[in-house]
MIFI-738545 format. One record per residue (C-alpha): residue number from 1; residue in three letters; x negated, y, z negated. Coordinates in nm, 4 decimals, m for minus. Example, Ala and Ser with C-alpha at 12.3 -4.5 7.8 and 13.67 -1.06 7.14 Angstrom:
residues 2
[node 1; 'ALA'; [m1.2300; m0.4500; m0.7800]]
[node 2; 'SER'; [m1.3670; m0.1060; m0.7140]]
***
This chain:
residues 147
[node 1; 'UNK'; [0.0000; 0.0000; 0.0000]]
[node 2; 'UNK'; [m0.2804; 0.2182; m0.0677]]
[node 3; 'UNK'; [m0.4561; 0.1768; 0.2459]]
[node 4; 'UNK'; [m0.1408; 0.2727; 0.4290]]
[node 5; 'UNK'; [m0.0771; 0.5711; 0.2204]]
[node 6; 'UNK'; [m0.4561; 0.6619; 0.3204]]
[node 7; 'UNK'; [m0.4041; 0.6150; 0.6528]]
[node 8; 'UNK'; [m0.0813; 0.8496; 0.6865]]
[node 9; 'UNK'; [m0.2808; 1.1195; 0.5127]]
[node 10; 'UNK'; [m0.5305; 1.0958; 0.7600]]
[node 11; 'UNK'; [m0.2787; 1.0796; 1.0946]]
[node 12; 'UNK'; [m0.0777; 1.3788; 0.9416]]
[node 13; 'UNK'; [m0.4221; 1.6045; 0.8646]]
[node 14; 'UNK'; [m0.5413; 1.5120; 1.2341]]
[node 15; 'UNK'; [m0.2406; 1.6061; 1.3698]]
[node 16; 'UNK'; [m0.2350; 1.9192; 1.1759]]
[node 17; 'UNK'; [m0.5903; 1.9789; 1.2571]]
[node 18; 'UNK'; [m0.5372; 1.9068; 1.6133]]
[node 19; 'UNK'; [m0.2252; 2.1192; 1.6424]]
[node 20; 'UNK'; [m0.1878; 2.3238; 1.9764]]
[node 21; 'UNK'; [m0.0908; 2.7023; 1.8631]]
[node 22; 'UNK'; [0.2814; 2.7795; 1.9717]]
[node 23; 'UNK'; [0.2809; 3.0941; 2.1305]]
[node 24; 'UNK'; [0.6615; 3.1051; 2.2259]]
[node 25; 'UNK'; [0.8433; 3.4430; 2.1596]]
[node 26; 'UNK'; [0.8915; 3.7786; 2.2934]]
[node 27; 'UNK'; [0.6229; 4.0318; 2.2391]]
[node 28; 'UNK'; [0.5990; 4.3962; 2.2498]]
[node 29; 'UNK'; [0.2504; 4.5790; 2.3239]]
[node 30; 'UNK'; [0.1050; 4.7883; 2.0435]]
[node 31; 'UNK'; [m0.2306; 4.9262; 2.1160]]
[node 32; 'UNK'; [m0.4582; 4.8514; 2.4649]]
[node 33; 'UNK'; [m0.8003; 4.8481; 2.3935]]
[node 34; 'UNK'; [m1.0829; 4.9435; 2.6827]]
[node 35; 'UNK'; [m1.3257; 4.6997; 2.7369]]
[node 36; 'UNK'; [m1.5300; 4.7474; 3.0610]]
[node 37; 'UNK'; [m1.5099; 4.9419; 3.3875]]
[node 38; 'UNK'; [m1.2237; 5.1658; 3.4798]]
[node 39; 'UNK'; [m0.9346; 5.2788; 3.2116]]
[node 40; 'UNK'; [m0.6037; 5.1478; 3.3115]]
[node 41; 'UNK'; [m0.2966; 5.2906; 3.1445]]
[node 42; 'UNK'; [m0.0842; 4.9884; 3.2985]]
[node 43; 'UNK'; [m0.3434; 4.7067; 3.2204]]
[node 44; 'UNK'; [m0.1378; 4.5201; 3.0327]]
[node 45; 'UNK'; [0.2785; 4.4991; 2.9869]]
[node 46; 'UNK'; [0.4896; 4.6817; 2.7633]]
[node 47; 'UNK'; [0.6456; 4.3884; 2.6750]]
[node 48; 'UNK'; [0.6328; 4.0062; 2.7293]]
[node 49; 'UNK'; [0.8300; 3.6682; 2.6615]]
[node 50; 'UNK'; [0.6306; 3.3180; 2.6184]]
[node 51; 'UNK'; [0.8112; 3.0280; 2.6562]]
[node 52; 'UNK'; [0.6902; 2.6729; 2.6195]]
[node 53; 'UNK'; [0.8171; 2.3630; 2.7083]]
[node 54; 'UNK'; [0.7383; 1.9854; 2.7295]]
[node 55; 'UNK'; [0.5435; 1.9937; 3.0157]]
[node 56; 'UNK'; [0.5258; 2.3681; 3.1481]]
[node 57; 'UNK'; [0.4257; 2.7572; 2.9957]]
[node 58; 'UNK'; [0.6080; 3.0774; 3.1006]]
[node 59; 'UNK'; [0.4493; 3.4032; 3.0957]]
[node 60; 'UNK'; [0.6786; 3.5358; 3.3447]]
[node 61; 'UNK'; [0.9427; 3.4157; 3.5224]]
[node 62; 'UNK'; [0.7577; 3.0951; 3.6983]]
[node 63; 'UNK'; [0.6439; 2.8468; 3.4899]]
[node 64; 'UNK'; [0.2869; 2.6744; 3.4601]]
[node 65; 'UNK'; [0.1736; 2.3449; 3.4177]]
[node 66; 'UNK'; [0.0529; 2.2508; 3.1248]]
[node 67; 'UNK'; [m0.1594; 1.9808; 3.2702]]
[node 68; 'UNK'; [m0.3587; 2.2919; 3.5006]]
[node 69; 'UNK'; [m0.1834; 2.1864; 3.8122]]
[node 70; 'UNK'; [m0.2240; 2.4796; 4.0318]]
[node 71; 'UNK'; [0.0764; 2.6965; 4.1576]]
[node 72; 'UNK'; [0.0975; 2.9296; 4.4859]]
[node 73; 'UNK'; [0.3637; 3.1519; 4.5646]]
[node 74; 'UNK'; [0.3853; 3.4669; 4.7487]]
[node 75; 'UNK'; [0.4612; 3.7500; 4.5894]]
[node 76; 'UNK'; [0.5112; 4.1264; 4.6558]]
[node 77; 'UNK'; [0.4047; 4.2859; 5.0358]]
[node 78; 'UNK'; [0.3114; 3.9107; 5.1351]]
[node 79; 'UNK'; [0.0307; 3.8332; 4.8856]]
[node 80; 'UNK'; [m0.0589; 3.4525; 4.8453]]
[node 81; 'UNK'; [m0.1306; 3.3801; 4.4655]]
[node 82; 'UNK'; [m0.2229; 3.0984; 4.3067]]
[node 83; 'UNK'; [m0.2404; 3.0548; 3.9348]]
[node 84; 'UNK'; [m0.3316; 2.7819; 3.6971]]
[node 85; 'UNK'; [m0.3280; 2.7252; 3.3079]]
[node 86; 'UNK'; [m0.6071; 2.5958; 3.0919]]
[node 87; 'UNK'; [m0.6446; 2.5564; 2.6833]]
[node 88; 'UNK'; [m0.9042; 2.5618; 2.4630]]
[node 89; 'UNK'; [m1.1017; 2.2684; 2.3415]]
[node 90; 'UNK'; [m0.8766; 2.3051; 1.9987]]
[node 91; 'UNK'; [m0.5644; 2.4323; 2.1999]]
[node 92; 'UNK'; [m0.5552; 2.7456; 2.0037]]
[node 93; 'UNK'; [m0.5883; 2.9395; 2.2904]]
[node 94; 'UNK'; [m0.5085; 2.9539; 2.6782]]
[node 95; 'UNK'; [m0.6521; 3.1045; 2.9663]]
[node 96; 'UNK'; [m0.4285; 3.1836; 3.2910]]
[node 97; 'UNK'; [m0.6285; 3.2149; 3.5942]]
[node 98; 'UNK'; [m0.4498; 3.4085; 3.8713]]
[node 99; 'UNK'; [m0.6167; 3.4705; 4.2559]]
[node 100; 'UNK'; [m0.4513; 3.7322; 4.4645]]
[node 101; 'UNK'; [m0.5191; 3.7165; 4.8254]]
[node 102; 'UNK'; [m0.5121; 4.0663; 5.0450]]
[node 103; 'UNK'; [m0.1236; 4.1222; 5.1660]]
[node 104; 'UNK'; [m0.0806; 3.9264; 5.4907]]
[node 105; 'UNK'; [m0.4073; 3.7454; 5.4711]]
[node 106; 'UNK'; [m0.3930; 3.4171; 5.2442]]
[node 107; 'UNK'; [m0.7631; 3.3496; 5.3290]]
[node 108; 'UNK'; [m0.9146; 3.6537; 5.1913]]
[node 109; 'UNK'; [m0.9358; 3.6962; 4.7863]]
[node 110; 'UNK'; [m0.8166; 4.0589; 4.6868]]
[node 111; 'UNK'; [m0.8590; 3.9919; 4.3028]]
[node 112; 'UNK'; [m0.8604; 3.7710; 4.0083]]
[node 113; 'UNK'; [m0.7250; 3.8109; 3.7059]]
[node 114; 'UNK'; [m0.8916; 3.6265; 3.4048]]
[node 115; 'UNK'; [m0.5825; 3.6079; 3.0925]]
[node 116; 'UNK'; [m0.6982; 3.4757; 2.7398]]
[node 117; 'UNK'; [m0.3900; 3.4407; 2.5171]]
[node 118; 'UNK'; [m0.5235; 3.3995; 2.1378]]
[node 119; 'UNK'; [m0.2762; 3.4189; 1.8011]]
[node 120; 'UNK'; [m0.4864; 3.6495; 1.5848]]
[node 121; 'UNK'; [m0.2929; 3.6131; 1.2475]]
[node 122; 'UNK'; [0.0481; 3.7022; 1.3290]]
[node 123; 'UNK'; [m0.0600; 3.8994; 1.6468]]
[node 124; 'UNK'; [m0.0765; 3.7711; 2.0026]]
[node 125; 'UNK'; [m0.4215; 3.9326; 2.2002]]
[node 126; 'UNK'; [m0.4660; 3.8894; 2.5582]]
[node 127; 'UNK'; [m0.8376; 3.9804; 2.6800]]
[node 128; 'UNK'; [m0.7863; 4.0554; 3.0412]]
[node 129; 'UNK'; [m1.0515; 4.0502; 3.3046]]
[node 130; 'UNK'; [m0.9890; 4.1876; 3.6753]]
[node 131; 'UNK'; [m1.2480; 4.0703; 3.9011]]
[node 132; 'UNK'; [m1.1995; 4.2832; 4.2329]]
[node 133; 'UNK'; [m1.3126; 4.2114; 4.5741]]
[node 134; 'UNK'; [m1.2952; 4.5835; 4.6933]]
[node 135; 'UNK'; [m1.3509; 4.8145; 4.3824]]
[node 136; 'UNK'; [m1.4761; 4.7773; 4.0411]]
[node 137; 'UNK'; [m1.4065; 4.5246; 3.7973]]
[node 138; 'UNK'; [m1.2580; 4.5798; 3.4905]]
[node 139; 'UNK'; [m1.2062; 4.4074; 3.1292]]
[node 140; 'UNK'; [m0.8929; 4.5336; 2.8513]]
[node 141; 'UNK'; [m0.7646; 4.4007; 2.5545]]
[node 142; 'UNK'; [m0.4124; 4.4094; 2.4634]]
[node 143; 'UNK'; [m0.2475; 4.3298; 2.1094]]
[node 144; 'UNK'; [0.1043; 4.2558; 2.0638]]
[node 145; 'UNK'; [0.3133; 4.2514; 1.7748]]
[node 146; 'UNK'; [0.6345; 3.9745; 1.7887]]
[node 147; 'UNK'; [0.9542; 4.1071; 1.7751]]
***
């Protein structure tokens, strides 16, 4: 009886340990913080809803594997994009990699966007890196309070 009494302890700490951070909830922005490059007023949204499910993560209002099976869409003036999802090692944080092609042209890369979604205490913080093809690349930090 012991030994089985041990060995939930241990199953329920791992699992505990091992626990990937739920990020679902709707978000509003409180401060933006410059890292690098240009100063963006609009670098990161006012407000945002996270959603997870069994198998997918929405940061908008298409979903993304949680496996990192990539997804391509077009989006505004024509633009090919294709974004995937990633976690951390301890799943306590993700990073959404998004590649936006120049309008009309899905073989040339216009940008990529680098998102790192953290819980900081009760606060979500997105690090944001713009990688641009045809200007200067830029890095922000945005903190958002739940509502």
């Amino acid at each position: 009886m012991q030994k089985i009494l041990i060995l939930i302890a241990l199953l329920s700490f791992g699992t505990t340990l091992f626990a990937q951070t739920n990020f679902t909830g709707s978000y509003k922005l409180k401060e933006i913080q410059h890292v690098n490059g240009p100063e963006y007023s609009n670098a990161m949204a006012k407000a945002l809803v996270i959603r997870l499910t069994a198998d997918s993560l929405f940061t908008g209002k298409r979903g993304l594997a949680m496996n990192g099976a990539r997804l391509t869409f077009f989006g505004e003036e024509n633009r090919k994009m294709v974004r995937a999802l990633s976690w951390s090692a301890d799943k306590k944080s993700f990073k959404v990699i998004t590649v936006i092609y120049m309008p009309g042209n899905d073989k040339e890369v216009d940008l990529t966007r680098e998102d790192t979604y953290s819980m900081v205490g009760a606060e979500l913080v997105i690090n944001r890196k713009s990688i641009e093809s045809n200007s200067e690349n830029w890095e922000a930090k945005g903190i958002y309070t739940k509502e």
